[in-house]
N, C-alpha and C positions, 0 to 999 in steps of 0.2 A: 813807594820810592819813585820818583821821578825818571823816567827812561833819558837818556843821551844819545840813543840812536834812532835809527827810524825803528832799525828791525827789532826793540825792547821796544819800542812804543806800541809796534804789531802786536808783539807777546802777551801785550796786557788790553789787547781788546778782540771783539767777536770777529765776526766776515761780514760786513757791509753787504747790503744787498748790493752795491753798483758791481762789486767782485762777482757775485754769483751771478749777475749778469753778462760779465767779462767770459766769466769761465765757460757760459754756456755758447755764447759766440766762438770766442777758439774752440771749444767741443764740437761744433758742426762742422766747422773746419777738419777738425780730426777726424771726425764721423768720415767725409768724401777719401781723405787721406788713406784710412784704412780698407776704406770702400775700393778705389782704384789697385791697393796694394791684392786684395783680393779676388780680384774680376777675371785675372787671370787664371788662376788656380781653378776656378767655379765654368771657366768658357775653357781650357785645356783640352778638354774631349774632342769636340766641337773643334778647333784649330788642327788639332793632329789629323781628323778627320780629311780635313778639308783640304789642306797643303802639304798631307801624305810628310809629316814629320818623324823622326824618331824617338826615341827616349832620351839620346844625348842630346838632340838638338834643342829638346822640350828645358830640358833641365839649363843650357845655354840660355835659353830667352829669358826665363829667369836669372841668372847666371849675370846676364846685361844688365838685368831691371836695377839687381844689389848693386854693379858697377857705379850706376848711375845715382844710388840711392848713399852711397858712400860720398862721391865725389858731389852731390849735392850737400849732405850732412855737412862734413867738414869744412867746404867751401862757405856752405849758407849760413853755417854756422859760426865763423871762424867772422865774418861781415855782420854777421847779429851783435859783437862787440863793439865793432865800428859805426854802424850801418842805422843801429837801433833793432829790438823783437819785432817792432810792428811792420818794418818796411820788408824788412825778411819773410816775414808770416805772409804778409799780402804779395809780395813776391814769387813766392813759391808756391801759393796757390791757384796764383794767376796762369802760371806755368805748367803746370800738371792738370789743372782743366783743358786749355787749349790742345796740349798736345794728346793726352788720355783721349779725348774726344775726338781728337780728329784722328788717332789709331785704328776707331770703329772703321775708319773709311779706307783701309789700307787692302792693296789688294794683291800683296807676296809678301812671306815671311820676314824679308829682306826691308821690308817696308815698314811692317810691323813692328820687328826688333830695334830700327833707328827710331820712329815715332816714339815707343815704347822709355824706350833710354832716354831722351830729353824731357820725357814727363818725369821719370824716376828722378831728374836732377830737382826738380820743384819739390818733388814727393820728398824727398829728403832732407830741403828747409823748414818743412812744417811743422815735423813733431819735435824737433829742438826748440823752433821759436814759441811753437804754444805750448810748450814745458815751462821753459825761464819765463816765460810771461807769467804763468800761471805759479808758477813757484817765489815770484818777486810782488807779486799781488797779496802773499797770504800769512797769516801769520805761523811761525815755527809750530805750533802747539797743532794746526790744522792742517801742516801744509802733506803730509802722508793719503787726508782723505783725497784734499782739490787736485795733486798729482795724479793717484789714482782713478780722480773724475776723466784727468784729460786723456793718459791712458788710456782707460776703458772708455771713452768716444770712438777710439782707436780700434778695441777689438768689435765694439757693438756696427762700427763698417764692416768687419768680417761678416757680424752674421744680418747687415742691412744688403750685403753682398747674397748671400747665401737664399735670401726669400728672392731676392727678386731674380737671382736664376733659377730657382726653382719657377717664379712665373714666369719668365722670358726665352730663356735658351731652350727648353724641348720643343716650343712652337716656333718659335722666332728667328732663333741663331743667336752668332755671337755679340753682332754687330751693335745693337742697343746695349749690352751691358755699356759698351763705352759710352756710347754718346750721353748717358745719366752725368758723364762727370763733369758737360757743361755746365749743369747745374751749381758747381761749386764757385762760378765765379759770383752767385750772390753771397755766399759765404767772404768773401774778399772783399766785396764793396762794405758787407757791414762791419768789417773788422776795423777798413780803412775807413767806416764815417762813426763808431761807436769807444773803439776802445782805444785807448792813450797810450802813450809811450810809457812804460813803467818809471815810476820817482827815481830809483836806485840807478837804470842807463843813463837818465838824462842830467842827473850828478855829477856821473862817471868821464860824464864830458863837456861838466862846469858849467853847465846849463842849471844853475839854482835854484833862479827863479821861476823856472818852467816846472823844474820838479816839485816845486811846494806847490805852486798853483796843481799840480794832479794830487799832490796829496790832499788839500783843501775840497777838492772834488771828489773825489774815490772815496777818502775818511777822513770822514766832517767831523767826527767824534774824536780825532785825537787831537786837534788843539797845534798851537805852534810849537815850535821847537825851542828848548832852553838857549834865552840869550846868552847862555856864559858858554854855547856851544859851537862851533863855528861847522857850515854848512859840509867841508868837506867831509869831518869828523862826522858827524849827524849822521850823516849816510854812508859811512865805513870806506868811503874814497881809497882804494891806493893806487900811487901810482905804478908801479913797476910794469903794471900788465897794460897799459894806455897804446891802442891803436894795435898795432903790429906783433909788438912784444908780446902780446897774450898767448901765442903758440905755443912761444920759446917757454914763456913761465910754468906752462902744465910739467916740464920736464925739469926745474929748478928744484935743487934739494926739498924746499919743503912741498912738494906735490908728487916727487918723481916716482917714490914708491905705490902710492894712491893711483897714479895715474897706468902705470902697468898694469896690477892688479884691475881696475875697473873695464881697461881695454881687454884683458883677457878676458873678464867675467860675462860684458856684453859681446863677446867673440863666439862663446860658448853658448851661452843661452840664445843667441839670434841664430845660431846654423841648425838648433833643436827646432827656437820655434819655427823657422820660415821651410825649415824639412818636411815637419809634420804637416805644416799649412796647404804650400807647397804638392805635398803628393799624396795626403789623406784620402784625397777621394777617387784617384786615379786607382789609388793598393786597395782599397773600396769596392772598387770597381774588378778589378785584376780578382778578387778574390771570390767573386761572384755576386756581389751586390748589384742592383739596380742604382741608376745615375741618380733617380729621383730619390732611393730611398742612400744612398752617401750622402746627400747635401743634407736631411736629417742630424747626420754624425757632427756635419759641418756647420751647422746651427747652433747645436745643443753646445758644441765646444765652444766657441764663441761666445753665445751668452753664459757660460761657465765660467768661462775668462772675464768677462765684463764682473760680475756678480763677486767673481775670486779679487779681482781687483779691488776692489770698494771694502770685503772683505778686510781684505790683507792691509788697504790702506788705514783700516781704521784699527788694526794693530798692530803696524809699525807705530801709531804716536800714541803708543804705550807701552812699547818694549822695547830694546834696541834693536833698531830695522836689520840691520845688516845679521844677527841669528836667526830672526826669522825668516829671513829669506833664505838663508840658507838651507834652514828644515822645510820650507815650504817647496825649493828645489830640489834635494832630496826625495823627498816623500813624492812629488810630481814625476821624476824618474824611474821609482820603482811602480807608477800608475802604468807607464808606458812598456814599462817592461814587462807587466801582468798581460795588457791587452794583446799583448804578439800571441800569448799562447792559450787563450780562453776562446770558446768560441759561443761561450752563454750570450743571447743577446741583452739582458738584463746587465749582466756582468760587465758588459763591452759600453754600454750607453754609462754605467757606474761611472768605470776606470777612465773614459774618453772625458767625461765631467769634470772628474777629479785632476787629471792630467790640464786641462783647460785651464780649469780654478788656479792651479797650484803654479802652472809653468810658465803660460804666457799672461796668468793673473797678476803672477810675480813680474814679471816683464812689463804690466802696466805699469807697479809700482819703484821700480828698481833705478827710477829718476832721480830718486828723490835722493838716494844715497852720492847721485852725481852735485845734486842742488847743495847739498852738508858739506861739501871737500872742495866747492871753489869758491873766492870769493868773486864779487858782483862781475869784476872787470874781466873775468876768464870763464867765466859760469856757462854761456853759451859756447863757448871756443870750446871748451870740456866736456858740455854736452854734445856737441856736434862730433868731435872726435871720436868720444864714446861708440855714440850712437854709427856713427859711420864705418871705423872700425868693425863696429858690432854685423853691418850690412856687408861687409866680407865674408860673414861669418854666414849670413845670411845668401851668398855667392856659393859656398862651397855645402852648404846645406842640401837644396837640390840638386847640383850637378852631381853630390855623390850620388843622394837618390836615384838619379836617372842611371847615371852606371851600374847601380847595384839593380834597378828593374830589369837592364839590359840582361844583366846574368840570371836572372828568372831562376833569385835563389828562393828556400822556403818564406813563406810568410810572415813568422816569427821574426826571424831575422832583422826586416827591417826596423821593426820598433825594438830591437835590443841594440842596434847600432844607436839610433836617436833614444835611448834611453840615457847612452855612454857621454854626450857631453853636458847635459842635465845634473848628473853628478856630479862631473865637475864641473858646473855652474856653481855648485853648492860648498865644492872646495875652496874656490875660488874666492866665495863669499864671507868665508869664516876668515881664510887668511885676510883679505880688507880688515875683519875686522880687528883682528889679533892685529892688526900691523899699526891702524890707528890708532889702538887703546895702548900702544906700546910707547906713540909717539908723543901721543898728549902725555902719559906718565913721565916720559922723561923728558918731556920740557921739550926738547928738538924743535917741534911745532907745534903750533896752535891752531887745530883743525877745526874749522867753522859746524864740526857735524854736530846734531841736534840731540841725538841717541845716547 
């Protein structure tokens, strides 16, 4: 049968190599991304040391970092509709190398926390724009695994963070973690000399013949488009959400209850994953560990995550994403709820695996359910909300931490508290789903989800 749109034209062919090249470009981008989001948590020790910090104050700098990483999201994101993915992408990476790098060179807290925070606003355009990028590049039937490729770029920074304090910070200090992340402004020249503006933005804003010409280049195998089709149709055009209005649309009858639910769910899962991230190695440490031998825990989770990721992606596009995610965060919550009270080390590297795989695996792939619920003109505005919202969540993660260190309760304790919104990550997940399978049934809307 003949497809009439682009995104049925997708569904009936493979991934172009030029995609898998796209993907691996935005992927090094994420790589830095994830890298700088990490550098902190791995240099922590080191900082408190030095500028004689607290525990509140520790959990505060992160506390900033979310601020910044929200008000970049939404903002960066909310211009990725206007603006185009690619200028946002290079944007925002431009931004978080210059200032991440020249944090190394900061010489009071005060200094650090402002540097810190204007990197977080870049850091916050990135992983929306190389999402939608990566999610408008691929066809429906794939798009779970290349999501969960760009995600896990995302945590494989965690544990690219993770080796090189273990090489860096015990002889060196903290100062070189940062300055690695000028390196990411190659990451941004090749993004701005290699990859395209996606077919579906440049549509979106009448731009036609720019968009075929990328489609022509990116996938030579699918041929023109049915002349009895007209351009806007072809590429699923609508207008309602055009320039501005796309905020307002995430909150329109047909999105409003999707859009609650998905702002709670990454609300939930970002204050688990950036707690655990966040202060693993400090309660690591606290508990009697070696610094060298925490960043161990802090490897193996991260490529657990990376691995869960890819995992997980390549069984959401074969079952309905949103159950599995649900069991996957579930099942991740009672991991973390085991490790508070085992002190087998065997048992502890398991559950820390499985907890990685299942939680913030699931968090690589948990895009994708964003990519299913908007259409092209709001996609990024939704992700960026999402996702930003989600970095409050991410805000209130370690500051609890820090307070809950300060009261130097038992051990356990803190991974039964970060066990607690995990669960409901998975509540939250089920209800999405129950709510969209209720609304496509009865007609109400007609949800773009793939599942």
């Amino acid at each position: 049968m003949e497809a009439t749109t682009f995104d049925q034209a997708l569904s009936q062919t493979s991934v172009p190599r030029r995609v898998y090249a796209i993907a691996a470009i935005a992927g090094v981008a994420v790589v830095f991304d994830g890298f700088d989001l990490q550098a902190l948590s791995y240099t922590l020790p080191k900082l408190v040391a030095e500028w004689h910090i607290s525990s509140v104050e520790a959990g505060l700098l992160a506390s900033y970092t979310f601020i910044g990483l929200f008000a970049g999201a939404v903002g960066l994101g909310a211009m990725g509709d206007r603006l185009g993915r690619k200028r946002i992408l290079v944007s925002g990476i431009v931004i978080f190398a210059l200032f991440m790098g020249s944090a190394g060179f900061a010489q009071s807290y005060e200094q650090f926390v402002v540097l810190r925070f204007c990197a977080a606003l870049g850091m916050g355009g990135v992983l929306p724009g190389a999402i939608t990028m990566l999610g408008e590049y691929t066809p429906s039937k794939f798009r779970g695994r290349i999501v969960a490729l760009g995600g896990g770029c995302f945590t494989l920074g965690f544990s690219a963070a993770a080796v090189l304090a273990m090489v860096i910070v015990p002889d060196h200090g903290w100062r070189p973690m940062f300055h690695v992340s000028y390196f990411a402004l190659i990451a941004a020249a090749l993004v701005a000399w290699i990859i395209p503006e996606t077919p579906q933005y440049l549509a979106s804003r009448g731009r036609y013949d720019e968009a075929f010409a990328t489609v022509r280049r990116v996938f030579p195998a699918l041929g023109a488009a049915p002349a009895t089709v007209a351009p806007g149709a072809y590429f699923a055009v609508e207008d309602e959400a055009a320039g501005h209005k796309a905020f307002r649309t995430l909150w329109t009858p047909r999105y409003l209850q999707s859009t609650v639910l998905l702002t709670l769910l990454y609300l939930f899962l970002q204050f688990v994953v950036y707690a655990l991230d966040f202060w693993m190695v400090s309660l690591l440490v606290k508990h009697g560990m070696s610094l060298v031998g925490s960043y161990s825990y802090a490897i193996e989770q991260a490529l657990a995550a990376t691995a869960g990721g890819f995992a997980i992606g390549w069984v959401l596009d074969r079952v309905d994403k949103r159950v599995a995610l649900a069991i996957a965060f579930a099942a991740g919550g009672v991991c973390l709820f085991l490790f508070g009270l085992t002190d087998s080390v065997w048992a502890l590297y398991v559950l820390n695996a499985l907890a990685g795989a299942l939680i913030i695996g699931g968090q690589n792939v948990v895009h994708s359910l964003v990519m299913g619920t908007y259409a092209t003109e709001v996609r990024a505005t939704g992700l960026g909300w999402a996702l930003g919202v989600g970095r409050l969540g991410g805000v209130l993660g370690p500051l609890v931490g820090g307070f809950l260190l300060d009261l130097d309760l038992p051990y356990p304790v803190y991974f039964i508290v970060f066990a607690v919104p995990a669960l409901l990550t998975s509540v939250t997940t089920l209800a999405l789903w129950a709510t969209q399978v209720r609304q496509v049934r009865e007609g109400h809307v007609l949800l773009p989800v793939e599942s």
